[in-house]
Residue, then its C-alpha position, 0 to 999 in steps of 0.5 A: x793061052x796059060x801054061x799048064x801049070x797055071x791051069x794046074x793052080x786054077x783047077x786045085x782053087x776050084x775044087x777047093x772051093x767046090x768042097x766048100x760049096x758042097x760042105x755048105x750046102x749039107x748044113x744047110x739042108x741039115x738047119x733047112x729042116x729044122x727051120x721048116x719044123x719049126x715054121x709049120x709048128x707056129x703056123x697053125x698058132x698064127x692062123x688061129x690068133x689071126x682069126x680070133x683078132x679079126x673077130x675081135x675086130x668086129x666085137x665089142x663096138x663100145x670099147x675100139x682098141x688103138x690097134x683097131x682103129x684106122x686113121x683119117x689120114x696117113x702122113x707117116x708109116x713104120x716098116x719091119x724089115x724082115x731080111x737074114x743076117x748071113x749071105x750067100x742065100x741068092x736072091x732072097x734078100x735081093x728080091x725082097x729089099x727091091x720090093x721094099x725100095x720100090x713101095x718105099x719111094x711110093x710112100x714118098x711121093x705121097x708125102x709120107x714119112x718113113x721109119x724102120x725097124x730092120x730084123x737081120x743084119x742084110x736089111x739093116x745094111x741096106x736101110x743104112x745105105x738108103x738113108x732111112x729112119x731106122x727107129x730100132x733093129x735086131x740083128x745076130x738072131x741065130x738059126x733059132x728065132x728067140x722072141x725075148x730078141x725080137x721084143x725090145x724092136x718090136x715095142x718101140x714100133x708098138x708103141x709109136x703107134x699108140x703114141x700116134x707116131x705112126x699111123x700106119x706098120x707095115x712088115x716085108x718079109x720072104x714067104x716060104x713056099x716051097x724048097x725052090x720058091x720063096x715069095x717077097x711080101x708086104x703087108x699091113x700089120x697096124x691098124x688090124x685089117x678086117x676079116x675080108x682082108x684077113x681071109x676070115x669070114x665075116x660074122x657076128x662075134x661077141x665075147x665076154x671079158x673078164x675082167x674087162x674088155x681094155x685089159x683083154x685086148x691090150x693083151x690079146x692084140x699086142x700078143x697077135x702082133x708079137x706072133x706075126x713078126x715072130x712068125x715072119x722071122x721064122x719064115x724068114x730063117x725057113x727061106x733063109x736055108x732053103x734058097x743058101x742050100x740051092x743056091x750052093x748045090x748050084x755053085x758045086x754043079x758050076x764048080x764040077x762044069x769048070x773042073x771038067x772044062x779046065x782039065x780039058x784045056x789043061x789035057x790039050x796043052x798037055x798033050x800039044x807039048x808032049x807032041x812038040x816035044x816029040x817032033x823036036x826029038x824027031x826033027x833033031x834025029x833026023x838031022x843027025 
């Protein structure tokens, strides 16, 4: 059993890494809102230019944008890789590179070819680990999602898949449901799924463009999928906050638990030496 001294040492090293625990999970409450805010304003904009391009893709039958058309056949796929560049955040990144991993051999044994694109500096570890084909990256993005970061990665995946390097993009990322829950995810981006997929109803849609319609979806098309990759990293930073700051209340709850138990032992061997101390004193007088 240790002395007491050693269990004097343990407990001050607790209670100092309690205090680190508890400061981390006040900033984390503090950026978790501030990240929420900042998802909830951009969601309403995702949704609205998700719905316009699944009616564009239903519009306009004489001119198909590349983004539109889905491929015969599927021999190579890119993934964005949406994780957080810090840790500490419990099994957020796990949950997520685990799903990523599992639909990544199944691609595989389908003869498919992988390339990635990883935002956030866990991902991009992993993906390192693995082996992968990583194509482009960003990492070190901060608390505040900046799209100027994002686009350079972003357009190379673009752009393999104008040039037919790619016949299929894929995004996982974390969705943020709620402060306690975050939900792993993967799902297409390119070609355009239909509105069935996208939970927009099918009707009849026309629009005119000026000044013509290449000119207008290249634009449009294109700032859709900036805004679901930019919306997904804001997801990300949201969770990202929300599963560190439960994860380190949980940590200063166990941290308060070991204090209570090693001062419990540390009061028992206290008192057990006070006790011999006191039968020695009285075993001497008494042979005296």
């Amino acid at each position: 059993m240790p002395g007491t001294k050693e269990i004097r040492l343990k407990i001050r090293s607790v209670q100092n890494t309690r205090k680190i625990t508890k400061a981390m999970e006040m900033v984390a409450a503090s950026k978790m809102r501030r990240a929420q805010e900042r998802m909830r304003a951009i969601r309403p904009y995702s949704e609205k230019i998700r719905a316009i391009a699944a009616h564009i893709s239903h519009a306009n039958p004489e001119y198909r944008h590349p983004f539109l058309v889905e491929r015969d056949t599927v021999k190579r796929v890119g993934v964005i890789v949406v994780t957080t560049d810090k840790g500490l955040c419990g099994a957020l990144n796990t949950n997520l590179l685990r799903l990523t991993l599992q639909q990544y051999k199944d691609w595989q044994t389908q003869g498919e070819e992988i390339d990635v694109c990883c935002i956030g500096n866990k991902g991009l570890g992993f993906m390192q680990r693995l082996g992968a084909s990583i194509v482009s990256s960003a990492v070190q993005l901060g608390d505040r999602p900046q799209m100027d970061r994002l686009i350079g990665a972003v357009k190379i995946m673009l752009d393999g898949y104008m040039r037919d390097r790619f016949d299929r993009v894929m995004i996982a990322s974390n969705r943020f449901l709620n402060t306690m829950k975050q939900e792993p995810t993967i799902s297409q981006l390119l070609p355009l799924a239909g509105p069935e997929v996208l939970g927009v109803p099918r009707g009849v849609w026309d629009y005119i463009y000026e000044p013509d319609a290449k000119s207008v979806l290249d634009q449009v098309l294109t700032r859709y999928v900036e805004t679901i990759i930019y919306h997904a990293v804001a997801e990300s930073m949201a969770s990202e906050q929300s599963a560190r700051m439960v994860a380190m209340k949980a940590a200063s709850d166990n941290a308060a638990t070991l204090i209570d138990e090693l001062t419990l032992v540390y009061n028992k061997n206290r008192q057990a030496a006070i006790t011999k101390e006191l039968s020695e004193i009285v075993g001497g007088a008494a042979a005296v």
